[in-house]
Structures are given as C-alpha cells and as structure tokens.
The first five atom37 places (N, CA, C, CB, O) and aatype in JSON, in Angstrom:
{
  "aatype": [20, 20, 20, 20, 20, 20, 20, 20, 20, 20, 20, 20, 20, 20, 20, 20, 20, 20, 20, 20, 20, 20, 20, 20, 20, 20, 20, 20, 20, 20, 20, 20, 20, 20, 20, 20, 20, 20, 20, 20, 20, 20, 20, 20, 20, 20, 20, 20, 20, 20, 20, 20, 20, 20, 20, 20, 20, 20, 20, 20, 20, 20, 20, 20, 20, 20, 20, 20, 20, 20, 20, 20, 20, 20, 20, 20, 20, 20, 20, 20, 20],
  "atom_mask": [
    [1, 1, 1, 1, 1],
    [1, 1, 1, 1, 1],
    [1, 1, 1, 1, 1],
    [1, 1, 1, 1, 1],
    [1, 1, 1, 1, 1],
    [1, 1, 1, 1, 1],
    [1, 1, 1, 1, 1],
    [1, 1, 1, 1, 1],
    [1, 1, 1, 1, 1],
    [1, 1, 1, 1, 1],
    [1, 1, 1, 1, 1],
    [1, 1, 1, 1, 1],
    [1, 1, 1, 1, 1],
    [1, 1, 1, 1, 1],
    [1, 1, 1, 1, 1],
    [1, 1, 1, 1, 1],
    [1, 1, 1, 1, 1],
    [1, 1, 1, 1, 1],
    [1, 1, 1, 1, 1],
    [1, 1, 1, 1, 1],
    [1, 1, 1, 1, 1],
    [1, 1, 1, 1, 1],
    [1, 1, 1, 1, 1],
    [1, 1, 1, 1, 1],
    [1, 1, 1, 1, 1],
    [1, 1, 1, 1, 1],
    [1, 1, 1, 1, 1],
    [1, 1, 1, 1, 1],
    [1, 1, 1, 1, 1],
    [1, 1, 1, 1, 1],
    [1, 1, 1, 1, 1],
    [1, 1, 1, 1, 1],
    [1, 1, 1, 1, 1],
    [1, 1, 1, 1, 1],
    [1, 1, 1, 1, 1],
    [1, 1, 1, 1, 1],
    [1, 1, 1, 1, 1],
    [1, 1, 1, 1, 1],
    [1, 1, 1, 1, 1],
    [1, 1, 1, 1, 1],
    [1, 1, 1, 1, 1],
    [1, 1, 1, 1, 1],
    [1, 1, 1, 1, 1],
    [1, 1, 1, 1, 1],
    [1, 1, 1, 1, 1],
    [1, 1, 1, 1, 1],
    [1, 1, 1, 1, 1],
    [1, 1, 1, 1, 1],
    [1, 1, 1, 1, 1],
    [1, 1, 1, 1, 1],
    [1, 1, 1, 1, 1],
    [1, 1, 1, 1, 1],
    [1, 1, 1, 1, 1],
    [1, 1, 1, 1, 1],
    [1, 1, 1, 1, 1],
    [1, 1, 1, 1, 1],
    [1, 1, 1, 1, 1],
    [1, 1, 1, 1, 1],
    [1, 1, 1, 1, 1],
    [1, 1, 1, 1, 1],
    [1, 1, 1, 1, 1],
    [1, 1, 1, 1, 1],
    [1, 1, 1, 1, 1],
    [1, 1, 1, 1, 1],
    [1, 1, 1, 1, 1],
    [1, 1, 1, 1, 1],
    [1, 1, 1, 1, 1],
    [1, 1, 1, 1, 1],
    [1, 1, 1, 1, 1],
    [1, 1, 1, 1, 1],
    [1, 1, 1, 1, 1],
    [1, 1, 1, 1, 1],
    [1, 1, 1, 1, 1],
    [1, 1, 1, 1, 1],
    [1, 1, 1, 1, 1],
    [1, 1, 1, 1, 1],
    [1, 1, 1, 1, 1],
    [1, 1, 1, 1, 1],
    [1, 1, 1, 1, 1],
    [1, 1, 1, 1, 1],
    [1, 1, 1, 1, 1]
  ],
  "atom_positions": [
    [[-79.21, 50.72, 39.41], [-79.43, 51.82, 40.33], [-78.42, 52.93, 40.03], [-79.3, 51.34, 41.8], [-77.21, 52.82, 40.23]],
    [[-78.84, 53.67, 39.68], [-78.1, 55.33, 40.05], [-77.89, 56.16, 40.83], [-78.36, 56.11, 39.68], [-78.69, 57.05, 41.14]],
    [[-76.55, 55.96, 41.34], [-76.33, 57.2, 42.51], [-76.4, 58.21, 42.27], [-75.31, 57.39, 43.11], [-76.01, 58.54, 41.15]],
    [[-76.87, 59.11, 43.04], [-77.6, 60.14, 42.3], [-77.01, 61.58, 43.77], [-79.83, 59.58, 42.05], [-77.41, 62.74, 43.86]],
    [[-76.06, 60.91, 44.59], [-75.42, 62.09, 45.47], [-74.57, 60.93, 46.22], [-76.64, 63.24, 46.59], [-74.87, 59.73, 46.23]],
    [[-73.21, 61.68, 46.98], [-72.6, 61.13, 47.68], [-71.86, 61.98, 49.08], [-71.85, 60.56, 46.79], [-71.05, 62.89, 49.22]],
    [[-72.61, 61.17, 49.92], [-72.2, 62.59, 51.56], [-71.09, 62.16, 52.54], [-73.78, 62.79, 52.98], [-71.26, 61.12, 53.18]],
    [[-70.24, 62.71, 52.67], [-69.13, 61.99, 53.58], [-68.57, 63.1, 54.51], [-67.83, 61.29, 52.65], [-68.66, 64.32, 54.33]],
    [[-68.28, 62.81, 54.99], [-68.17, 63.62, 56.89], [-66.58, 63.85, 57.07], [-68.78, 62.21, 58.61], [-65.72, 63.06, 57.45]],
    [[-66.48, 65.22, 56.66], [-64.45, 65.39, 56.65], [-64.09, 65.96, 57.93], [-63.62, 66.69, 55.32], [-62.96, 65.57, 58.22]],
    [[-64.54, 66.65, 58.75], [-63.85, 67.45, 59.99], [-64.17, 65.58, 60.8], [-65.02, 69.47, 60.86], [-65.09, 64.85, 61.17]],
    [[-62.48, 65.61, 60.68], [-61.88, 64.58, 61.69], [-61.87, 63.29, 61.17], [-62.61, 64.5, 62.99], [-61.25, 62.47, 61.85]],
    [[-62.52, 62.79, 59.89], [-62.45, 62.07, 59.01], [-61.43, 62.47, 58.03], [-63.58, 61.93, 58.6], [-60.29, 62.06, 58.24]],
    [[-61.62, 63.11, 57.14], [-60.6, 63.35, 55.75], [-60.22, 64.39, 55.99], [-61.09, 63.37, 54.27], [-59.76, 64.88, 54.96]],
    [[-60.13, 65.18, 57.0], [-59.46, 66.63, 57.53], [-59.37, 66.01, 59.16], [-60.69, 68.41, 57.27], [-60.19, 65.57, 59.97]],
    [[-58.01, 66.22, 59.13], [-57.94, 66.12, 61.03], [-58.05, 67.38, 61.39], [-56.44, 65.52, 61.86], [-57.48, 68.28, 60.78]],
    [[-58.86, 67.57, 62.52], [-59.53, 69.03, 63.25], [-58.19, 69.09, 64.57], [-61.74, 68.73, 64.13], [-58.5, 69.49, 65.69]],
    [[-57.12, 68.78, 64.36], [-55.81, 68.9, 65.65], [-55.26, 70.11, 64.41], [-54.36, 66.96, 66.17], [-54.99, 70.0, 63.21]],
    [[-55.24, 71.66, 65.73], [-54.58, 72.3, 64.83], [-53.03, 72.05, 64.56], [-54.8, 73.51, 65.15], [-52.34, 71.39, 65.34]],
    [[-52.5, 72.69, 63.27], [-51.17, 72.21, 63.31], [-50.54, 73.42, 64.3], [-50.46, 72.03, 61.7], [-51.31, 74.2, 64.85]],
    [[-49.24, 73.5, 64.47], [-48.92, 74.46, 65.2], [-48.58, 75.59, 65.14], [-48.41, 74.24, 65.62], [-48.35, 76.4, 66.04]],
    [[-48.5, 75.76, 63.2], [-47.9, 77.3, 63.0], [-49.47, 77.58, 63.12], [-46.85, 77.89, 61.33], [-49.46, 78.8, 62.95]],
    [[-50.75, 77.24, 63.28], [-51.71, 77.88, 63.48], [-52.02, 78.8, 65.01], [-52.55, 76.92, 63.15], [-52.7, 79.81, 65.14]],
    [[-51.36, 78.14, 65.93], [-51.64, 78.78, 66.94], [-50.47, 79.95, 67.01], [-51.76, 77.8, 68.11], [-50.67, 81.05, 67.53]],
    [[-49.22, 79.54, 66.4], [-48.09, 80.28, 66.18], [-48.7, 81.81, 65.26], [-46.93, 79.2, 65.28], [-48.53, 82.99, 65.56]],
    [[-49.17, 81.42, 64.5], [-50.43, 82.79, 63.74], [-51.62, 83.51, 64.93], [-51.78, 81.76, 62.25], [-52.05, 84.67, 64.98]],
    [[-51.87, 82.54, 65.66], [-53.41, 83.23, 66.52], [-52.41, 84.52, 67.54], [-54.6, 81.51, 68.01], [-52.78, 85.66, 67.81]],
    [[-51.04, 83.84, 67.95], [-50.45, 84.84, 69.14], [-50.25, 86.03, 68.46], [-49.0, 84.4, 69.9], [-50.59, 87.17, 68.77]],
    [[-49.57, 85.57, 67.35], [-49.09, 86.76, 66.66], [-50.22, 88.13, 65.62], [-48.04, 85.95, 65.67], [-49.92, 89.22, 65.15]],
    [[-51.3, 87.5, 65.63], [-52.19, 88.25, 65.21], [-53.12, 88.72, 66.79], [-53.01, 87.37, 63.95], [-53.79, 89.74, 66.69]],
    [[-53.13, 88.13, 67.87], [-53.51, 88.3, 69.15], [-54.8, 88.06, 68.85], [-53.18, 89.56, 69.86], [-55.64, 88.95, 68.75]],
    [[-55.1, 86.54, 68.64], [-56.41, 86.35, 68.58], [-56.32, 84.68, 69.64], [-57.04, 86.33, 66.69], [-55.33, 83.94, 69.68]],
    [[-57.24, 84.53, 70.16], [-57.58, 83.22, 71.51], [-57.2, 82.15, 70.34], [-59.72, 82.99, 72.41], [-57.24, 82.3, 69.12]],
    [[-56.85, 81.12, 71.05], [-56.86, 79.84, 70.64], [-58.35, 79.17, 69.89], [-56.46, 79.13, 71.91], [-59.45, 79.27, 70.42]],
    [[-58.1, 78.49, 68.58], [-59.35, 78.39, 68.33], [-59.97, 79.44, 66.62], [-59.98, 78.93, 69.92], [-60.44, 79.16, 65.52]],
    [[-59.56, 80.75, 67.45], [-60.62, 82.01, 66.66], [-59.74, 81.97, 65.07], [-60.5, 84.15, 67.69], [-60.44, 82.49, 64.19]],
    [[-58.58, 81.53, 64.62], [-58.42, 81.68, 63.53], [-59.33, 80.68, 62.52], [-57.11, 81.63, 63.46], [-59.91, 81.07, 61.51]],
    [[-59.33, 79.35, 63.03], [-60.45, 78.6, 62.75], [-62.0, 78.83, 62.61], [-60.35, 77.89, 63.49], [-62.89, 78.43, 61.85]],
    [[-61.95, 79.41, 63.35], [-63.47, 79.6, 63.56], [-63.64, 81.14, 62.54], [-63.93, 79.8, 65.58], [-64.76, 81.42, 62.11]],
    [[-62.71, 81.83, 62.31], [-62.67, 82.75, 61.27], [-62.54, 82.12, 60.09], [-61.71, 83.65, 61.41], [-62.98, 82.79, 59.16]],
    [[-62.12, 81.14, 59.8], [-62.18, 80.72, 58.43], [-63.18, 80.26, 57.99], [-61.4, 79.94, 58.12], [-63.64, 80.75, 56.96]],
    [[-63.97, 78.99, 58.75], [-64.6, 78.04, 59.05], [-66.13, 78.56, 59.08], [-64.03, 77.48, 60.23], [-67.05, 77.84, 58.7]],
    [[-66.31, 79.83, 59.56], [-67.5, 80.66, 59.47], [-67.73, 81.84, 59.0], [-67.88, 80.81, 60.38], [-68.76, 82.51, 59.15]],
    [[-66.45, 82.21, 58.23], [-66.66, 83.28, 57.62], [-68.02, 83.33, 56.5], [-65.37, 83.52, 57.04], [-68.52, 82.3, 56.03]],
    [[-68.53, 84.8, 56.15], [-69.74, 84.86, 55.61], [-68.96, 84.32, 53.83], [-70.62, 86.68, 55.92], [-69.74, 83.99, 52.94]],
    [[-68.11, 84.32, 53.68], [-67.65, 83.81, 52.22], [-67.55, 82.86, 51.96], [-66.71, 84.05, 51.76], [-67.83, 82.51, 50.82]],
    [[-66.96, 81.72, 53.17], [-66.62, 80.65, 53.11], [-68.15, 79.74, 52.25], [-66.09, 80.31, 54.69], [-68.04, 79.25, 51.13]],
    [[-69.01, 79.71, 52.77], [-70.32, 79.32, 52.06], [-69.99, 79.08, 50.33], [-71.52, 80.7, 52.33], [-69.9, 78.12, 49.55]],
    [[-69.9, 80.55, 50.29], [-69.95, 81.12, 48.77], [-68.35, 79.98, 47.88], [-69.54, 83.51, 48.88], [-68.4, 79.41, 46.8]],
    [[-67.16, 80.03, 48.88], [-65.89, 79.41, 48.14], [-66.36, 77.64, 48.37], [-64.09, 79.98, 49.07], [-65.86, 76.7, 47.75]],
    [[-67.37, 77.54, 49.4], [-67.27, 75.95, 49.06], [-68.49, 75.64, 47.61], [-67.84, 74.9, 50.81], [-68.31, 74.65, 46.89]],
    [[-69.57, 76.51, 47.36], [-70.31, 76.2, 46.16], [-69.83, 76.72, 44.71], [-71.6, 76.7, 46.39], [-70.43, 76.56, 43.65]],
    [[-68.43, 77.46, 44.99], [-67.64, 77.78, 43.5], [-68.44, 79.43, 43.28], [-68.15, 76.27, 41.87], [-68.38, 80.0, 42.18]],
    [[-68.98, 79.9, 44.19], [-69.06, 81.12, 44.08], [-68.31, 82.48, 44.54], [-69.92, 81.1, 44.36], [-68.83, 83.6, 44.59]],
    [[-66.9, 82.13, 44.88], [-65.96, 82.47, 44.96], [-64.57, 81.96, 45.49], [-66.3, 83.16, 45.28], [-64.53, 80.87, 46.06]],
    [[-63.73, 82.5, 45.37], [-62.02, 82.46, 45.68], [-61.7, 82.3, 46.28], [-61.23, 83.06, 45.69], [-62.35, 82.94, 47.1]],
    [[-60.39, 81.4, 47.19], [-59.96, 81.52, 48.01], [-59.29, 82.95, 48.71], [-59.46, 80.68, 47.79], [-59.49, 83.28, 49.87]],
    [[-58.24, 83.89, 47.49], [-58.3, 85.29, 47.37], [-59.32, 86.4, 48.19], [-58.54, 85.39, 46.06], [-59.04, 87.24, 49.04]],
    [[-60.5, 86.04, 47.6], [-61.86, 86.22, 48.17], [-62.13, 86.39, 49.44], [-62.56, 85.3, 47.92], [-62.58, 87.44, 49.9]],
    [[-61.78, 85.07, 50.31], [-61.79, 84.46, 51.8], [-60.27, 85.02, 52.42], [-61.92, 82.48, 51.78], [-60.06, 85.04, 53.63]],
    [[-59.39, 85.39, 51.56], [-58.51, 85.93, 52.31], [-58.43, 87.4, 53.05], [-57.65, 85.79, 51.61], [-58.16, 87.8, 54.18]],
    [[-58.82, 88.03, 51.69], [-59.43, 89.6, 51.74], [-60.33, 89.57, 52.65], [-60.12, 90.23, 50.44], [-60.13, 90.47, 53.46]],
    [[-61.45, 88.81, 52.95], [-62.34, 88.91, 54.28], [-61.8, 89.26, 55.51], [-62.96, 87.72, 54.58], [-62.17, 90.07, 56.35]],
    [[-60.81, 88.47, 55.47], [-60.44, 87.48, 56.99], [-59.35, 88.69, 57.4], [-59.53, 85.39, 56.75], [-59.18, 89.11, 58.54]],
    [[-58.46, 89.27, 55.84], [-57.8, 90.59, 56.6], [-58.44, 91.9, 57.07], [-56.86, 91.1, 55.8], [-58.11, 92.52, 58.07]],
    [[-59.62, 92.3, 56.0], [-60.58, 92.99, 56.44], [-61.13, 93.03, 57.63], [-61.3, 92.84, 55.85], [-61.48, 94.12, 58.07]],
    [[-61.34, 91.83, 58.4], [-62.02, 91.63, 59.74], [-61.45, 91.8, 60.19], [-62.54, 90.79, 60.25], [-61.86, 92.45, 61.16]],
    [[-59.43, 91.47, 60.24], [-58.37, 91.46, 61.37], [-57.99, 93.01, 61.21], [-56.96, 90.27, 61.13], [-57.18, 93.54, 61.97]],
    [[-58.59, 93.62, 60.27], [-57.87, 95.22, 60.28], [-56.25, 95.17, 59.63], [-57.73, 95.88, 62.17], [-55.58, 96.18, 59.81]],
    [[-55.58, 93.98, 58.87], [-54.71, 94.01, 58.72], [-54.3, 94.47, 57.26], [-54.44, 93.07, 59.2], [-55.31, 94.56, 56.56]],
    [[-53.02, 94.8, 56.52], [-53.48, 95.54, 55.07], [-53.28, 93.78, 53.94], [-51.86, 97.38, 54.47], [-52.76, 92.67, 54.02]],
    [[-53.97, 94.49, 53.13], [-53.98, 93.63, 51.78], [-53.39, 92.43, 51.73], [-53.38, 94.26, 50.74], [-52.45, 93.0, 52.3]],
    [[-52.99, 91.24, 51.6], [-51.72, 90.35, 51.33], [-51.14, 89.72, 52.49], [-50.62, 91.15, 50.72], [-50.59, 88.62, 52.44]],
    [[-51.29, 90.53, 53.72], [-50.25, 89.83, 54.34], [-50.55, 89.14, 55.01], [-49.47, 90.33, 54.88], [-49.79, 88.95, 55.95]],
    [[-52.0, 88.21, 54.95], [-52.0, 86.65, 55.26], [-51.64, 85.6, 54.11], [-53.44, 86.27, 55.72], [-52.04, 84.48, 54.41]],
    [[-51.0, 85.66, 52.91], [-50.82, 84.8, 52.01], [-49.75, 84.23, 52.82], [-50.6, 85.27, 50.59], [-49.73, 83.08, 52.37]],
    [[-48.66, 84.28, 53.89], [-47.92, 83.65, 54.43], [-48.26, 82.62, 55.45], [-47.26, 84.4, 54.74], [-47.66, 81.59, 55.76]],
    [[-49.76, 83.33, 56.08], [-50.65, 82.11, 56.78], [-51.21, 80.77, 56.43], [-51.63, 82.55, 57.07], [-51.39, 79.71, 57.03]],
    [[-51.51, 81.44, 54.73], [-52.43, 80.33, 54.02], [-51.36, 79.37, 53.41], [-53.53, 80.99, 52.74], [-51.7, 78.24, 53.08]],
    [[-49.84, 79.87, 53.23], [-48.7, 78.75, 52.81], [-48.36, 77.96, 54.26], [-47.1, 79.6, 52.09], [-48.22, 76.74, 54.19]],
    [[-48.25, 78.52, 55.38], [-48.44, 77.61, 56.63], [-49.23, 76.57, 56.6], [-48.89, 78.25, 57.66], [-49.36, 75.87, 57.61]]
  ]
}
C-alpha cells in the first residue's frame, strides 16, 4: 500500500493556540483587542499563498504592516518575539 497523503491537525496539537505573552504585550502596543494580532496573521489574504510556497514570510509581514498603517520593517521585532 502507498500512502499517497498525510493530514494532521496542529492548532492545539503541534502548535499550542495559548498566546504567549509578548503577543498580547504587541496587541496593546499596536492598540489592537486581544486576539486581532492572531487573527491578522492567521487570516491574512497572503497567509494562503505562504502556506502553499507561493510566497514569503517578508511577504506576510509587509501585509500585516500595510493593514496596521505602520512603516516598512518595524514588525521584524514582533516576528523575533
């Protein structure tokens, strides 16, 4: 027999969904609700595209500052959090 696909279930399995805390420490300081930085990552229109290798994490960053109105770069200190 040949396996021929393999499906496994990571939010809360192989990713724990408990945010850590510099995440909420990021939501005050960008003044976004509890929750919405996640849900900005997690549903961004790119994210799709970076999980099938059709783009960058870079990519998903530039979105996510674009949406927050913030300039160029200065979430790379979020994404080392």
């Amino acid at each position: 027999m040949l396996i021929k696909a393999v499906v496994w279930d990571m939010g809360g399995v192989l990713v724990s969904e408990d945010p850590p805390l510099s995440r909420h420490a990021w939501e005050t300081k960008l003044g976004l609700d509890s929750g919405e930085l996640a849900r900005m990552v997690f549903y961004h229109p790119v994210t799709l595209d970076l999980f099938h290798g059709r783009a960058r994490p870079d990519d998903l960053s530039r979105g996510i500052e674009r949406e927050l109105g913030v300039p160029v770069g200065s979430l790379a200190a979020l994404t080392s959090d």
